[in-house]
N, C-alpha and C positions, 0 to 999 in steps of 0.2 A: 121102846116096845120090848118086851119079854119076850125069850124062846122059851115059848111053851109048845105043850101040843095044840090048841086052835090055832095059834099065829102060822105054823104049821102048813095045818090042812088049808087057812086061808090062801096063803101064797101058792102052794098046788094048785087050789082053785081059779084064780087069778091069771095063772099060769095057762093053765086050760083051756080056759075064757078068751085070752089073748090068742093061741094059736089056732082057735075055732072062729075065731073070727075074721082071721088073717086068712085060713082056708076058704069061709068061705067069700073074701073080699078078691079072694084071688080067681075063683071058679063064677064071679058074676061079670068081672071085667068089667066093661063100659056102665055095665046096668045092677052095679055092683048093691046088693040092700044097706049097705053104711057109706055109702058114697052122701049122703046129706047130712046122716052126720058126719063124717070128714070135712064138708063145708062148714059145716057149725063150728064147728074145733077151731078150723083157718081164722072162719069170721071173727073169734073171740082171741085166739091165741096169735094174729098176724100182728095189731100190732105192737101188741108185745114185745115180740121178735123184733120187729124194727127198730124199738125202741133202745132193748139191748144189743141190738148194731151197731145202731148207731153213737154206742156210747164204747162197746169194746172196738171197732175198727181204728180208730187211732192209735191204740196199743198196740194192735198185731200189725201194722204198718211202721208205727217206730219199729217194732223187732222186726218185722222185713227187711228196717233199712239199717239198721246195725247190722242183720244177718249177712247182707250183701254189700255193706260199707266196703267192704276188701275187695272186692271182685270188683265192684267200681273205681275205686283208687287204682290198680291196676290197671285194666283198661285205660284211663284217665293218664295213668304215668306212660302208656303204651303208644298213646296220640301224639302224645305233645313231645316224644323221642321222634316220632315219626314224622310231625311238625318240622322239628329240630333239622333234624338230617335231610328235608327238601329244602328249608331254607338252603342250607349249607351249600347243596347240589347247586340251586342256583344259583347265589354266589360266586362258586367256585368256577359257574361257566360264564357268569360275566366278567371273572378275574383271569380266564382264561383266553375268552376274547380280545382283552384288552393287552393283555401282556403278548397275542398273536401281533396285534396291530404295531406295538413298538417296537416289535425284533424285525417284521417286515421291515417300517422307517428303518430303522439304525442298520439292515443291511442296505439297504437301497441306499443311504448316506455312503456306509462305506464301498460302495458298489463304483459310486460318482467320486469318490476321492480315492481309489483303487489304494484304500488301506486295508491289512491282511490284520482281521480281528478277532480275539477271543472272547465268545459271549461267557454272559456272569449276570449274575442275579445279587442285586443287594439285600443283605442279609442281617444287616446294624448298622444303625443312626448313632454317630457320634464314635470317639475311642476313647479308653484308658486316657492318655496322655492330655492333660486339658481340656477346654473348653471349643475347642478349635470345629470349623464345618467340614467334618471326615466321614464318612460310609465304611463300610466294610465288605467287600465279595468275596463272594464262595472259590474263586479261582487261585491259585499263587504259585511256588516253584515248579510245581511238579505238573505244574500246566504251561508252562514257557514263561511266564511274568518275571519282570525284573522292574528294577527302583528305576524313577523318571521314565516311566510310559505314560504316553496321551491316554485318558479315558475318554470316553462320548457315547453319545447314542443317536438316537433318530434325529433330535432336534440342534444339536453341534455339541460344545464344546463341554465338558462333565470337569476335568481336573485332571491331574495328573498321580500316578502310583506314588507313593513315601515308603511304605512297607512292606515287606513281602515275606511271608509264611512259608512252612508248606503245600498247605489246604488255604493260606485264604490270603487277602491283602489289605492295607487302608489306603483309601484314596483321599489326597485334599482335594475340595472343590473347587472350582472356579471361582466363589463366591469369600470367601475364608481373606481374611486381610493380610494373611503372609502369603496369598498366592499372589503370584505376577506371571505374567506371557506377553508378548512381543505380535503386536497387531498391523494390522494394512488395512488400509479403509477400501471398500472397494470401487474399481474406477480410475479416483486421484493417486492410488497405489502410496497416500500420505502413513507414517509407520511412526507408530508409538508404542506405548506400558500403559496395560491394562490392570489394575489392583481391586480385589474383590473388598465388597463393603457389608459382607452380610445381607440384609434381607434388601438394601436399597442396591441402584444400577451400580455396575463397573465405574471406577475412575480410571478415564484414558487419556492419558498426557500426550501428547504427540508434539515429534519432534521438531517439527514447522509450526511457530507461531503464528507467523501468516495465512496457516492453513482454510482453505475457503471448506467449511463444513455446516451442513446444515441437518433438519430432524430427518432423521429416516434412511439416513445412510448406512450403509453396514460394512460392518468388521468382520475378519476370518484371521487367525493363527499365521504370522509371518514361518515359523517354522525354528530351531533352531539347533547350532552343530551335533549333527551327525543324527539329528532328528530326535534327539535326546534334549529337552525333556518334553520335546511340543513334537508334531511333522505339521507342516503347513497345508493350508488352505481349511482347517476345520471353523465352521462357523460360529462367533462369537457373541451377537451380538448388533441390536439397533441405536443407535441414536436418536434420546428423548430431549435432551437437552446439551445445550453448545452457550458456551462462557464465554461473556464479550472479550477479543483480543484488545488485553492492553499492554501490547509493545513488547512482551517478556520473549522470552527465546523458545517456551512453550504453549502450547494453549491446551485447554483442561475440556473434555468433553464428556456426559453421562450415560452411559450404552443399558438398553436391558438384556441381559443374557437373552437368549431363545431357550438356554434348559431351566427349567422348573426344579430347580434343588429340594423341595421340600418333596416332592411326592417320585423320587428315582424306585426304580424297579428293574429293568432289563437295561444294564449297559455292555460296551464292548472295549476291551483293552488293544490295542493298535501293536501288533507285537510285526508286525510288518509294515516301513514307511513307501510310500510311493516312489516311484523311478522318477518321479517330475511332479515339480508342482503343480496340484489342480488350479493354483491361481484364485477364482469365481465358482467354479464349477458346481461344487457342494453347494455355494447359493441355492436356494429355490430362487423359482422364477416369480420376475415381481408379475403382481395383477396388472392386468392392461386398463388404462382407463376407460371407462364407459365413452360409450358415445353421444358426442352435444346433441341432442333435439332444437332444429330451429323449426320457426311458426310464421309462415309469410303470411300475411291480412291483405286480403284481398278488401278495395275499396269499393261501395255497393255503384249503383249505375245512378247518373243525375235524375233520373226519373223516378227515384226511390227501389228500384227493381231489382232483381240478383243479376249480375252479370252474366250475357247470355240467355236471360229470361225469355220468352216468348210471349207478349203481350196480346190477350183478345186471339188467342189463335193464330196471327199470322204470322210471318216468315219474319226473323229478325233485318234490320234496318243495319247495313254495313255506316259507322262512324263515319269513314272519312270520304268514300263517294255517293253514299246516299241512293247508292244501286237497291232494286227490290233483289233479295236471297230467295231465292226460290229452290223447290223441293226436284231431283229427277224424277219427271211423269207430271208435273204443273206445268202447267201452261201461261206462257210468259205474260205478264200486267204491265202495262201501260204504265207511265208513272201519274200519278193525280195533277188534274189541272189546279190551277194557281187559284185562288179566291178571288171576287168577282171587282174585287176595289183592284188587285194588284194587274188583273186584263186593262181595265181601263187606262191605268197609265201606260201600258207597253203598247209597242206597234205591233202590228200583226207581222209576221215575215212575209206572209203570200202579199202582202197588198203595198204597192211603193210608197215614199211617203211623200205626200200635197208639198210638203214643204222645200223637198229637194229637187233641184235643177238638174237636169239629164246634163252631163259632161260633154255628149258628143254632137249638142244640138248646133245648127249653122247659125249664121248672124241672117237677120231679115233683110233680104230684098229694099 
């Protein structure tokens, strides 16, 4: 369209038009005179409108969601730290639980074997030097430790100190095939050499072949000079198997440690030995055996009846005098006369009998 002068004056007019009618659409309110045409318009131009909704709304919702893609990623990165860090929390409080539960045992152990201990936390699996079964703690010279100290914890016997740092030490285990310590079975006080086999039981040689040994016995640390590299009575160890003796000057038995080498966490170095041997003492105490349940069977009555039954209501019948049992406050019964076959053969007591001679009668005149 051309800007001329009518195109002009139309748009003024237009113009005019529009705001006269807006005044007066606005001054009729409810009862407004273009209010049906304003329906008409809706009627014809609704839906239209929908129609182009229903076709732009997708667009401006992908751009919603690219617009707020970032704010959502955020958020999102915000949860799942916050995830993160509850896990961790509880975690951290069942690993603190647990690590309460093993410093209790390991002092209570060394409480009953009055060994003076320094606790340590394992800190590394395995050392430098070979293939060998080592740990590493947090503790070493400047904490008292020196080479050939007893390790242990709650459950007995750990290994003994080899290295010692500064700041930290290695331990070999109990388990490690170049370890050896000097046992006492408990009870028969029979004493052998114990050598770790890795992941399966102790071999315990002991020095009586005749030794009488069976499953489930246990072992404790004989001890040895100056309590260097062991101190005695720490627990070693049960008996799963026992090697038939034949005749040798030893006999070969298979102990399971009581300590759990793969999963060590809180143990204690022994930097003070006892004034005396605990002997047994460190033992825990074995379980008591349950108690036998016997079952007496009571045999029913010849009558088919429970024993002691009360038959038809009346008073039980005593077995062996045949007395009536009567209730206090019943009044005492008679015992039943005999059936009428067994009167006829008896005598009466009141009446003498026909057939017997008076004793004290005279001879006849």
């Amino acid at each position: 369209m051309r800007d001329t002068r009518e195109s002009r004056l139309l748009l003024v007019l237009l113009i005019a038009t529009a705001f006269a009618l807006i005044t007066v659409d606005i001054r009729g309110g409810q009862e407004s005179p273009v209010d049906g045409a304003r329906q008409a318009a809706a009627a014809v131009f609704g839906p239209v409108e929908n129609g182009v909704a229903a076709a732009v709304d997708p667009v401006g919702n992908a751009i919603g969601a690219v617009r707020d893609s970032g704010e959502r990623h955020t958020r999102i990165a915000a949860l799942e730290k916050e995830n993160a860090a509850l896990k961790a929390k509880l975690g951290s409080d069942d690993r603190n639980r647990n690590r309460v539960r093993e410093l209790d045992s390991m002092l209570k152990t060394a409480g009953a074997g009055q060994y003076g201990i320094k606790g340590a936390e394992v800190i590394a699996i395995g050392a430098a030097q070979g293939f060998s079964w080592t740990v590493t703690i947090d503790i070493g010279a400047r904490d008292g430790v020196q080479r050939d100290m007893t390790v242990l914890n709650g459950s007995g016997l750990v290994g003994r100190v080899t290295t010692v740092g500064p700041s930290t030490s290695t331990v070999l285990l109990a388990n490690d095939p170049d370890f050896t310590v000097g046992t006492r079975m408990e009870e028969s006080d029979e004493l052998g050499f114990a050598t770790g086999q890795g992941d399966r039981p102790l071999l315990v040689q002991l020095l009586n072949g005749k030794a009488k040994v069976k499953k489930g016995d246990r072992l404790v640390t004989f001890g040895s000079q100056a309590d260097k590299p062991f101190v005695p009575g720490v627990p070693v160890g049960e008996v799963v198997r026992v090697d038939p003796a034949g005749g040798g000057l030893t006999r070969n038995v298979y102990v399971r440690p009581y300590v759990g080498f793969t999963k060590l966490d809180i143990v204690g170095v022994v930097v003070q030995a006892p004034r005396t041997d605990p002997r047994d003492m460190v033992l825990p105490q074995k379980p008591k055996p349950a108690p036998t349940v016997t079952v007496t069977a009571t045999p029913p009555a010849p009558d088919g009846g429970q024993p002691g039954q009360q038959m038809g209501g009346q008073a039980p019948v005593g077995p062996a005098t045949g007395r009536v049992e009567r209730k206090p406050g019943q009044p005492a019964q008679r015992p039943a006369a005999p059936p009428a076959d067994q009167q006829a053969g008896q005598p009466d007591a009141d009446q003498p009998d026909q057939n017997q001679q008076p004793q004290d009668q005279g001879a006849t005149p």
